[in-house]
C-alpha positions in Angstrom: -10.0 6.8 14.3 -9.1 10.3 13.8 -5.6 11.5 14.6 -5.6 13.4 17.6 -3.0 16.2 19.0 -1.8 14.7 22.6 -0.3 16.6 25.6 1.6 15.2 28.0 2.3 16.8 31.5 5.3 16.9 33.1 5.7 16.7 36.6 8.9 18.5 37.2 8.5 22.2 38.6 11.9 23.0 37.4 10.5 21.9 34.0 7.6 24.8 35.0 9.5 27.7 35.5 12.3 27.3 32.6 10.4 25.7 29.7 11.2 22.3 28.3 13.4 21.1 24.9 13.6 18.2 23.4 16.1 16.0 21.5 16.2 12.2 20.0 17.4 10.3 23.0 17.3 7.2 20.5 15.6 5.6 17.6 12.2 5.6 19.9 13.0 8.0 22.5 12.4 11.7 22.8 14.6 13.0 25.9 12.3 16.1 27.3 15.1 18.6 29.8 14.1 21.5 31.6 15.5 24.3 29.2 15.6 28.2 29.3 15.1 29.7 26.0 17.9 32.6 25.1 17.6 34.2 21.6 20.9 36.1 19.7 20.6 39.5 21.6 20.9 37.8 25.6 23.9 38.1 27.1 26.1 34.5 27.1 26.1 33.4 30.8 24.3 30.9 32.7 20.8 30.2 33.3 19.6 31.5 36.9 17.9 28.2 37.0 21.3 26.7 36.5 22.1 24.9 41.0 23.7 22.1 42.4 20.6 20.0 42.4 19.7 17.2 40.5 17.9 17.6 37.3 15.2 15.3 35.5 15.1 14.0 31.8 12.4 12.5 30.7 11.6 9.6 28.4 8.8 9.8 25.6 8.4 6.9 23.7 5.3 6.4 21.0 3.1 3.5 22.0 4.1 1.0 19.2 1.0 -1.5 18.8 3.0 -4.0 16.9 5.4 -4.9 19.6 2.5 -6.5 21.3 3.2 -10.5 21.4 0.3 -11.5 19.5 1.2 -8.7 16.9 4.6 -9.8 16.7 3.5 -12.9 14.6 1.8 -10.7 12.3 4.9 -8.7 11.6 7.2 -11.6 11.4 4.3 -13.5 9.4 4.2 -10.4 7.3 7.5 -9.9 6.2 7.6 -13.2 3.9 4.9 -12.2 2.1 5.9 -8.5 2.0 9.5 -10.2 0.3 7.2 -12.6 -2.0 5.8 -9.5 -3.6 9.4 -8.2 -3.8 10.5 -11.3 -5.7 7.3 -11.3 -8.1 7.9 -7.9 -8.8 11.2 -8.8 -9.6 10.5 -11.9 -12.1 7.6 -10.4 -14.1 5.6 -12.8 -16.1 2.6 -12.9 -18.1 0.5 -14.3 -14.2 2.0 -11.2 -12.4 -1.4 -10.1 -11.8 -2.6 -12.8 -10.6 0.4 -13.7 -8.5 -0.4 -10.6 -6.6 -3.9 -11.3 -6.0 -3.0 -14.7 -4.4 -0.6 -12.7 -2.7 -3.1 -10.4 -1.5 -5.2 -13.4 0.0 -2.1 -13.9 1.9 -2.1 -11.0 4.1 -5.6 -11.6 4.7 -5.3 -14.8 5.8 -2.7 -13.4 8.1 -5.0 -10.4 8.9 -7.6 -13.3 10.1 -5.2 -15.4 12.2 -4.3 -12.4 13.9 -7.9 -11.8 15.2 -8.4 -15.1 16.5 -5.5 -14.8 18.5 -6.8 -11.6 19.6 -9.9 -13.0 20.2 -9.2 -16.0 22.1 -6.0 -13.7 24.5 -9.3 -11.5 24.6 -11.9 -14.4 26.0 -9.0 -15.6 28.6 -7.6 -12.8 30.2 -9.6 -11.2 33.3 -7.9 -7.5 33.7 -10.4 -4.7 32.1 -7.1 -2.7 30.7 -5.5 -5.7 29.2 -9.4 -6.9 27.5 -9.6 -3.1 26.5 -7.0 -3.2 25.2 -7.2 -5.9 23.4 -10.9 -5.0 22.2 -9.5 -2.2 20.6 -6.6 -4.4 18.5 -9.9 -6.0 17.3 -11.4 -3.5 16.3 -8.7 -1.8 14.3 -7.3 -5.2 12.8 -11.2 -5.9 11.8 -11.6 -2.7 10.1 -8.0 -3.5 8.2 -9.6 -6.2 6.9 -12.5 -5.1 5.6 -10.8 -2.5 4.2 -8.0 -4.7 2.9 -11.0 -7.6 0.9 -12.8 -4.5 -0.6 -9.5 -3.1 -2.3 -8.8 -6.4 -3.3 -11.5 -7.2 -5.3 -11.6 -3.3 -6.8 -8.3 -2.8 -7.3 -6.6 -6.4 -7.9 -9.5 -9.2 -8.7 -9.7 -9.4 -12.7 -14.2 -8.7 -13.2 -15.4 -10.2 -16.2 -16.9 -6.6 -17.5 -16.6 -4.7 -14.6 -19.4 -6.4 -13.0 -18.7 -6.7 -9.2 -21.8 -7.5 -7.4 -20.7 -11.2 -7.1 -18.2 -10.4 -5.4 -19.4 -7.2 -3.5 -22.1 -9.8 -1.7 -19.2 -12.5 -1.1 -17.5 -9.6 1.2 -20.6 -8.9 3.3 -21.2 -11.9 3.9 -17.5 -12.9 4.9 -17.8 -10.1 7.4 -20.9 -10.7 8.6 -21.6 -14.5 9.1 -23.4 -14.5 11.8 -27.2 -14.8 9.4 -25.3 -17.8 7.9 -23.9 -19.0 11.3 -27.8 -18.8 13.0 -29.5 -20.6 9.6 -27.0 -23.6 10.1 -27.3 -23.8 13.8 -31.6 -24.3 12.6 -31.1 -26.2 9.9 -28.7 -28.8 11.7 -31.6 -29.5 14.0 -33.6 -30.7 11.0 -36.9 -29.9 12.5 -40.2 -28.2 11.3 -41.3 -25.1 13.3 -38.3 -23.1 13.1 -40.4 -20.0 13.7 -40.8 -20.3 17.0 -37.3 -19.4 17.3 -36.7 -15.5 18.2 -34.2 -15.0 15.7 -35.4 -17.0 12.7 -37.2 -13.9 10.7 -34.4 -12.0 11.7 -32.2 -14.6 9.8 -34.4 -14.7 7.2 -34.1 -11.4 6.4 -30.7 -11.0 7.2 -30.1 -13.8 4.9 -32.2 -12.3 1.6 -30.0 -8.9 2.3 -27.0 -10.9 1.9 -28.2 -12.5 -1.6 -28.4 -16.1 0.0 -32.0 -17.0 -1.9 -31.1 -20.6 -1.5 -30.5 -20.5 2.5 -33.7 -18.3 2.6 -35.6 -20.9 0.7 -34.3 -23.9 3.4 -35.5 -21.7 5.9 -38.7 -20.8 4.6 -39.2 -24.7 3.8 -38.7 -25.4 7.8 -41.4 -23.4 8.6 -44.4 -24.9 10.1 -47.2 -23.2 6.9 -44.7 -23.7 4.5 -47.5 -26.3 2.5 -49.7 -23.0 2.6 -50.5 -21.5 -0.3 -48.6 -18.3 0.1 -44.8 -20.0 0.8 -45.3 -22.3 -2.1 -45.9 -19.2 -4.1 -42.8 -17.5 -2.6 -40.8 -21.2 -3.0 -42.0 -20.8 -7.1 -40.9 -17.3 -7.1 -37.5 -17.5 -5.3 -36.8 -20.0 -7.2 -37.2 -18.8 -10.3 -35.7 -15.5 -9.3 -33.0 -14.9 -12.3 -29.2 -14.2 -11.2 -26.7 -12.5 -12.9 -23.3 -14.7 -13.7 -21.3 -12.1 -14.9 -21.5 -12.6 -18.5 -22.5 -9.8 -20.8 -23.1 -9.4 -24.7 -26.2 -10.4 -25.9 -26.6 -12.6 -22.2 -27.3 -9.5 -20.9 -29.9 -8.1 -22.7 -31.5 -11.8 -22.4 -31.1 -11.5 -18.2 -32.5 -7.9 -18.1 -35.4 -9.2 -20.0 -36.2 -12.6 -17.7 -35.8 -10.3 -14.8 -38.2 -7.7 -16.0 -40.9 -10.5 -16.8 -40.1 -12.1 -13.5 -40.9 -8.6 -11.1 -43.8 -8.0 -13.3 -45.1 -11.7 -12.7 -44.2 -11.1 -8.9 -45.3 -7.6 -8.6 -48.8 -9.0 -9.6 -49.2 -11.1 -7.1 -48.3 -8.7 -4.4 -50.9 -6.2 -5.8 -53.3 -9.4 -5.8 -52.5 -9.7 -1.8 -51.7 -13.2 -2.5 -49.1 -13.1 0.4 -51.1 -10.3 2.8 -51.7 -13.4 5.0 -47.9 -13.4 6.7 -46.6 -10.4 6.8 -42.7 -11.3 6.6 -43.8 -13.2 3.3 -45.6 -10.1 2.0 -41.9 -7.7 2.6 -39.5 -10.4 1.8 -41.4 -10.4 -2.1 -41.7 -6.5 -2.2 -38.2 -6.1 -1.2 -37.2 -8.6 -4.4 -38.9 -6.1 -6.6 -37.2 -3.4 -5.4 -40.0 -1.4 -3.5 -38.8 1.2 -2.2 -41.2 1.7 0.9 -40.2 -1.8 1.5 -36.3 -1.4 1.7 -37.1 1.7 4.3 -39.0 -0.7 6.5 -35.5 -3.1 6.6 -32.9 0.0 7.0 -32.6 -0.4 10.6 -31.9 -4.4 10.1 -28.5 -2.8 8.6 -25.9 -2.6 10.8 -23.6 -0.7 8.3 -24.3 1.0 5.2 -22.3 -1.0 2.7 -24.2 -4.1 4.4 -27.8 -3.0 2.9 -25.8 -1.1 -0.1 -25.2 -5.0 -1.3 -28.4 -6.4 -0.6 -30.3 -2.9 -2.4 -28.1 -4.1 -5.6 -28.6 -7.2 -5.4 -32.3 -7.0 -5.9 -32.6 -3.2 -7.8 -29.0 -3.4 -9.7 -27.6 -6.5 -10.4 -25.6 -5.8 -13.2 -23.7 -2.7 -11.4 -20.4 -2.2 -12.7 -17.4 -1.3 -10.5 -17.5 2.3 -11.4 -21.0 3.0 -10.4 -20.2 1.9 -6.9 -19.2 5.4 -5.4 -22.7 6.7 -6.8 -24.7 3.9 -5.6 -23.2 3.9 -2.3 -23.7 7.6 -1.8 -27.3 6.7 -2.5 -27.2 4.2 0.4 -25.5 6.6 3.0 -27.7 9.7 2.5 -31.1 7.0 2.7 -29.6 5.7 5.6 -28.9 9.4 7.0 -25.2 8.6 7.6 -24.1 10.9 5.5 -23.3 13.9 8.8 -21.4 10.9 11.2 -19.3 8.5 9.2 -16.7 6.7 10.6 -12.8 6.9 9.6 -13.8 3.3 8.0 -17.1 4.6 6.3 -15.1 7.6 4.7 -12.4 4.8 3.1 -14.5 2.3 2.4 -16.2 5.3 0.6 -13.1 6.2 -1.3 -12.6 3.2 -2.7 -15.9 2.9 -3.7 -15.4 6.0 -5.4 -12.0 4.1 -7.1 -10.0 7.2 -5.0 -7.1 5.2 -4.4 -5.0 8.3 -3.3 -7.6 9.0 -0.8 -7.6 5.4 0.3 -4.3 5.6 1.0 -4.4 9.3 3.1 -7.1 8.2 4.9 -5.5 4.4 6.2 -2.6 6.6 7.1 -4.4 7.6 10.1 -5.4 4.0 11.2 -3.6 3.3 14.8 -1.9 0.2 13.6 1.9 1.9 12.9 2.2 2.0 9.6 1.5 -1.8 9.0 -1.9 -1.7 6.8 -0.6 1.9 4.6 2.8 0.1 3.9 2.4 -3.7 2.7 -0.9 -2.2 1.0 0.3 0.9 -1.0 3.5 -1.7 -1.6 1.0 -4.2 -3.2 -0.9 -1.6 -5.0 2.2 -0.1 -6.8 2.9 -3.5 -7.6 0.1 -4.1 -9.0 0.1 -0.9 -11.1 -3.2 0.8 -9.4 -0.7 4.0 -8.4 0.8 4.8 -11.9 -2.9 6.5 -13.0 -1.9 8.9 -9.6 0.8 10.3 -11.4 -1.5 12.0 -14.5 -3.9 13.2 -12.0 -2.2 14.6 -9.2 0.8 17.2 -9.7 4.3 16.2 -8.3 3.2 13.0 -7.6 5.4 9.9 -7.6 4.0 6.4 -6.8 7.2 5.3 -6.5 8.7 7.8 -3.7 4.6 7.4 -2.0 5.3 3.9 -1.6 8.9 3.6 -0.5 8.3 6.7 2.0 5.7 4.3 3.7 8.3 1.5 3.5 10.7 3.5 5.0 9.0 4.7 8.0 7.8 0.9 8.8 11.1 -0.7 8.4 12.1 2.4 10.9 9.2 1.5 13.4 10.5 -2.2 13.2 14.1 -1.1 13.5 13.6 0.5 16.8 12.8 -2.9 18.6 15.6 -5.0 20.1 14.7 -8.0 18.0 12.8 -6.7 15.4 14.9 -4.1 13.7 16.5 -7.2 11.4 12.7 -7.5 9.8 13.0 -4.1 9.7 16.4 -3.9 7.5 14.2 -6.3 5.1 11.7 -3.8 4.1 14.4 -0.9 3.8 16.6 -3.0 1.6 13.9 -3.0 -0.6 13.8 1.1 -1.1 16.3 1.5 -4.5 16.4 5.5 -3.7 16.9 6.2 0.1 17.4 2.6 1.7 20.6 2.1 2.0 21.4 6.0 3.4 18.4 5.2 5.9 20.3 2.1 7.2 23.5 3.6 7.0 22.1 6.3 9.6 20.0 3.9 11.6 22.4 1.0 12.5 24.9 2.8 14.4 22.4 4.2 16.5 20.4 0.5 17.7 20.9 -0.1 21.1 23.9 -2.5 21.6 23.1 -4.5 25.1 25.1 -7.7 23.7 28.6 -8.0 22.0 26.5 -10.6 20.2 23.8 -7.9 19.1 26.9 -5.7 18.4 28.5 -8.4 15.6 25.1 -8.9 14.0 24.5 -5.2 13.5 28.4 -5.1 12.0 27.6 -8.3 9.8 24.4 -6.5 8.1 27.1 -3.6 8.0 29.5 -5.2 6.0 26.7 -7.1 3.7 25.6 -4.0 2.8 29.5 -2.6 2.5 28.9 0.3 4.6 32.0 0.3 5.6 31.8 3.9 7.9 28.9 1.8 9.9 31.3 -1.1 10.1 34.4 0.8 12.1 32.4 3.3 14.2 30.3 0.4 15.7 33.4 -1.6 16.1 35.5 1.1 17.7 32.4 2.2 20.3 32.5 -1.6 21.0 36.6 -1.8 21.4 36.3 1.2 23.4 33.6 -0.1 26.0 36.3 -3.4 26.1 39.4 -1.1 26.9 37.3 0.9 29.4 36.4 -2.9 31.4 39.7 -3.8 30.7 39.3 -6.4 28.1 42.6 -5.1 25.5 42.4 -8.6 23.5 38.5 -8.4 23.0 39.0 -4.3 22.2 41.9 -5.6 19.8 40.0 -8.3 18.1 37.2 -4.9 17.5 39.3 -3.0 16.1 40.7 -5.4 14.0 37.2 -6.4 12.4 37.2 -2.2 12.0 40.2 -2.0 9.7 40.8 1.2 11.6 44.5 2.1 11.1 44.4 5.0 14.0 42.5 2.7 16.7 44.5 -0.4 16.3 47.6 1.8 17.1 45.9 3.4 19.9 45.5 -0.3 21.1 48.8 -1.8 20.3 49.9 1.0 22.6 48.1 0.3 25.0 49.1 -3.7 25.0 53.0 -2.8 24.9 52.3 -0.2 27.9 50.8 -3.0 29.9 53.5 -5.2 29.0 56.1 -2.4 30.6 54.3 -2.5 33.7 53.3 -6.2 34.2 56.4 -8.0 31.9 53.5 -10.3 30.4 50.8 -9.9 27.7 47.6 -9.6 27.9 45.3 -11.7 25.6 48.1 -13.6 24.0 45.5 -15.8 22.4 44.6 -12.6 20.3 48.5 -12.1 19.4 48.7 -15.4 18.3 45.9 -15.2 15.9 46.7 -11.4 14.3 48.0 -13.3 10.9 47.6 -10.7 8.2 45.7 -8.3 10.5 48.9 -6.8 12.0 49.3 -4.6 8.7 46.5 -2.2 9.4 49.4 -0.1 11.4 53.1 0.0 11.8 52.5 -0.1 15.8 50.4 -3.3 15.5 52.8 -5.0 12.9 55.5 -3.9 15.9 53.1 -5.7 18.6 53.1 -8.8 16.4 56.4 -9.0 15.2 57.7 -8.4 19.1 55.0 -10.9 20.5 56.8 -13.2 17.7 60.1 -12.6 19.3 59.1 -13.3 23.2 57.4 -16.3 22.4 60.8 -17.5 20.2 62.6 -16.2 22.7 60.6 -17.9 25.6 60.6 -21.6 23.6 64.4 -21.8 23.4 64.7 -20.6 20.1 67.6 -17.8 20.2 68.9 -18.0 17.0 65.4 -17.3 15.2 64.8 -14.7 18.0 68.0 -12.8 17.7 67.3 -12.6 13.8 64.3 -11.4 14.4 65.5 -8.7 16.9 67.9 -7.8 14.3 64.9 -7.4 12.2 63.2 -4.9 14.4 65.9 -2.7 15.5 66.6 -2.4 11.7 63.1 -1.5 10.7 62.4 2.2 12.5 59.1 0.9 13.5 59.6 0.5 17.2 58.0 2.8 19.7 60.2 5.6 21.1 59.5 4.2 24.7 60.3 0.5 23.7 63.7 1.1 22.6 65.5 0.2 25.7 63.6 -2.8 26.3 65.1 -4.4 23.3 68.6 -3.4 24.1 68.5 -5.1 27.3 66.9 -7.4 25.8 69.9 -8.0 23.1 72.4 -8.4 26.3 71.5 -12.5 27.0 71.6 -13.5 23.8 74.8 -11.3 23.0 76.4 -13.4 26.0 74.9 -17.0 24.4 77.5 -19.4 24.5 76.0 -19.9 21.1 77.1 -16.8 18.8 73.5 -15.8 17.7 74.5 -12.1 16.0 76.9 -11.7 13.1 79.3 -8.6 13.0 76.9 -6.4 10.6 73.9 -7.5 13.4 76.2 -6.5 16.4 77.0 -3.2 14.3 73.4 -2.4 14.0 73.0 -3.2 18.0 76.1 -0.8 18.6 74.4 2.3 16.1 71.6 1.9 17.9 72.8 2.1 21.4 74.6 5.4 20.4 71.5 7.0 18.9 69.5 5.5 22.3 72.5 6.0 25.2 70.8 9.3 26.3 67.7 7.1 27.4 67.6 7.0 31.5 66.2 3.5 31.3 69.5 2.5 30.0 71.5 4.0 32.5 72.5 1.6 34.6 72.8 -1.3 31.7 74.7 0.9 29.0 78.3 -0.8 30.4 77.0 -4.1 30.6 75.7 -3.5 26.9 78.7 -2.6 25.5 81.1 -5.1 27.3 78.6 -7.6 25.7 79.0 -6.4 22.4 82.6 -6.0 22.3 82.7 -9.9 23.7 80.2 -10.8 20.6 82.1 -8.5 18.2 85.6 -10.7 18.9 83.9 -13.7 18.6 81.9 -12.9 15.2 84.7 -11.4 14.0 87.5 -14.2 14.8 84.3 -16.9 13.5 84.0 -15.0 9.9 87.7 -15.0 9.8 88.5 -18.9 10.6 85.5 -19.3 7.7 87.0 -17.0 5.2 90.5 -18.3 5.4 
């Protein structure tokens, strides 16, 4: 799937006539605004679009496949195997390798769960967008996995002396089962005559292009002639066919020979027309030889390329090594005339091939699938060590930065999605170089609908001990509290912000309220400040104060008036509280119980001439002093009587 430029129309004429500008609404949206561009020389004034009238912004969002429900389990499925590789990375040992590779099964087994669901939402739903749609997940999530078992066995499977066609056939026939499939269906009905089915030579065939002689053989044995003369010689042959095991050293030399003794035998018996009698007989022995007219007739029984590429090796080059694929396979495209239309996964199945695992990795960037397939693979690759060769060939390359660039932008697709973006913080925690800067810039900017939401994004926050992220999320939340009128739950924000400045803005605001309804708001939150109250002299002020009412309010006088002694003392008080607390003073100066000492009525009196200018007091400032001259005799004649 090549990547295409799109355009998008607008349907605003003010958008017409000015020109359009753009700007990051959020972590997914672009905002798009009717805009007049003005360059350095125009005069500063306002646009002549500029009217009364409403005006349109528009939301651009990029179509995110992964958010789809069925995708979502890959993604969450993902991630633990994406933090597996993390940890094995981490704890290297001498089965690293091979660690990896089971690793690698992992994802495909993932890969392959994810298509049946596909498949099966696919089969049930009855909308053509939705099964379009959905057709078109398959097809991209099919092609990932093709993609994904050929890199596996090139670039992580360990190949006893590079030989790979073992494995090569194992992948075509995992992605194409359905010769296998059709053979079992016939042999399951355990009958003679199978040729009478439609597809049976077609399965045949199909089958000896995949490298299943034995399947081939059980076929051949169901069919009605096969006591003739002509399938017992091609049961003898097949049968004595040699295979390659892998092995190499003097095994090889003794394989090339067998098999050079065994075409020769075979290729006599096709020149004696000893199997001209059935035709499919006749080209399923000169295709084991390797005829070359033969393998033409067969080309269009290949649905892909790489399909007949295995089944040509198979019987022309079965001791291929790994690094002769690219040829090989070049061989197979241009006899197959492909070489003019291939496909975006004919080019990287190409590439890899070709053992071009930088353009492997270009290429799968274009895939539609969001950065899923080019992340958790390059990730497993670098693991693996298959990037560090890069680094000699290409100039200013670093497999490190490639792989944790591709990190980076998944974890930032994930992050955008209300419930994904903690997956997402997963994959950027594990990016040494620019991670943590990345999350440090993202989390602030997740869309907050909950208070709940809000104290997860400020627990990752302080786990990660960005401490900027932790107080500006916590003072926009205490802000959107105060604005809804919720002081305690914007107190108990700003208290998880440690913000100094905000916490005095707040206790303001609670001691305001106070003035105007004589009760607290949120006293629950007062009650609970504890150590809290230190982030500011105003809030230590709030606490101590909210101490004193509540003393004050229980009956407890003598504690309260200490600790109204306390406060006057300290020069922490507000300037417009001051007169509360002298009024305050005036019940407890007239206790029948003597609650202040001389040196605390002292300190009342100094602070009543610093504060007598205050209008509030106006109308109490008699009343004050006649109380504290009463409370001044009696303190004075009670230290007296004790002295003496």
């Amino acid at each position: 799937m090549e990547s295409q430029v799109k355009t998008f129309l607008i349907p605003n004429d003010l958008c017409k006539r000015a020109g359009v500008a753009g700007t990051w609404a959020s972590l997914e949206n672009v905002a798009v605004f009717a805009y007049e561009k003005r360059n350095i020389s125009q005069k500063d004034e306002p646009s002549h679009f500029a009217s009364n009238d409403p005006s349109s912004v528009f939301l651009l969002r990029q179509d995110v496949i992964l958010f789809h429900p069925i995708l979502r389990k890959l993604v969450n499925e993902s991630n633990g195997v994406f933090l597996s590789v993390q940890n094995v990375a981490t704890n290297k040992n001498s089965d690293t390798k091979f660690e990896l590779f089971k690793i690698s099964r992992q994802y495909r087994s993932i890969i392959r769960a994810c298509l049946e669901n596909l498949q099966d939402e696919h089969t049930k739903s009855h909308e053509n967008d939705e099964k379009s749609m959905l057709q078109n997940y398959i097809t991209i999530f099919y092609s990932i996995e093709c993609i994904w078992h050929l890199c596996e066995i090139l670039f992580m499977d360990t190949m006893q002396g590079n030989f790979v066609l073992s494995q090569l056939l194992e992948w075509v026939n995992f992605h194409f089962p359905e010769y296998e499939r059709n053979a079992a269906n016939m042999l399951a009905e355990n009958e003679i005559g199978l040729e009478e089915k439609p597809e049976y030579w077609d399965t045949v065939l199909g089958a000896l292009l995949q490298g299943r002689i034995k399947l081939v053989r059980s076929l051949l044995k169901r069919h009605s002639s096969s006591d003739s003369s002509a399938f017992v010689l091609i049961e003898q042959a097949l049968k004595s066919m040699p295979t390659f095991n892998g092995s190499c050293g003097s095994s090889l030399n003794e394989f090339n020979m067998q098999r050079r003794h065994w075409i020769m035998d075979v290729q006599s018996k096709i020149d004696a027309k000893m199997f001209s009698t059935e035709k499919h007989l006749d080209l399923i022995m000169r295709l084991t030889v390797g005829e070359e007219k033969a393998w033409i007739e067969v080309q269009d029984k290949c649905d892909v390329w790489y399909a007949y590429l295995a089944g040509w090796l198979f019987f022309t080059e079965p001791t291929v090594k790994s690094f002769e694929l690219g040829r090989f396979a070049k061989r197979a495209m241009t006899k197959l005339r492909m070489n003019e239309h291939l496909r975006q996964l004919d080019k990287i199945l190409l590439a890899a091939m070709e053992f071009d695992v930088f353009q492997v990795i270009k290429e799968i960037q274009h895939m539609y699938d969001n950065g899923w397939f080019v992340s958790h693979l390059t990730d497993l690759l670098y693991h693996c060590d298959r990037l560090s060769d890069l680094e000699k060939e290409v100039s200013d390359f670093s497999a490190e930065k490639l792989r944790e660039s591709f990190v980076i932008d998944y974890g930032c697709t994930l992050m955008s999605h209300k419930s994904l973006w903690q997956v997402g913080l997963t994959y950027l925690d594990c990016c040494p170089n620019d991670g943590l800067r990345v999350i440090e810039l993202i989390l602030p900017r997740i869309h907050m609908e909950t208070e709940a939401k809000a104290q997860k994004i400020v627990r990752e926050a302080k786990n990660r001990e960005l401490t900027q992220v932790v107080q500006s999320v916590c003072k926009v939340q205490g802000m959107l509290s105060m604005r809804r009128g919720r002081l305690g739950n914007a107190l108990s924000w700003a208290l998880k912000s440690q913000d100094g400045s905000f916490t005095s803005f707040l206790a303001d605001k609670f001691l305001k309220n106070y003035l105007k309804l004589g009760k607290f708001d949120s006293p629950d939150i007062l009650d609970d400040l504890g150590s809290g109250m230190l982030l500011s002299d105003r809030l230590i002020f709030l606490g101590k104060y909210y101490e004193f009412h509540k003393l004050y309010q229980n009956g407890d006088y003598k504690e309260a008036s200490t600790l109204l002694i306390s406060l006057l003392a300290s020069k922490i008080i507000p300037k417009y509280f001051w007169y509360v607390l002298l009024i305050e003073s005036i019940p407890l100066l007239e206790s029948d119980e003597l609650l202040f000492s001389s040196n605390a009525t002292f300190t009342i009196m100094r602070c009543l001439e610093e504060k007598q200018t205050e209008p509030e007091l106006k109308d109490k400032i008699d009343i004050l002093r006649l109380a504290l001259a009463r409370n001044l005799s009696r303190a004075l004649t009670y230290e007296a009587q004790n002295i003496s």
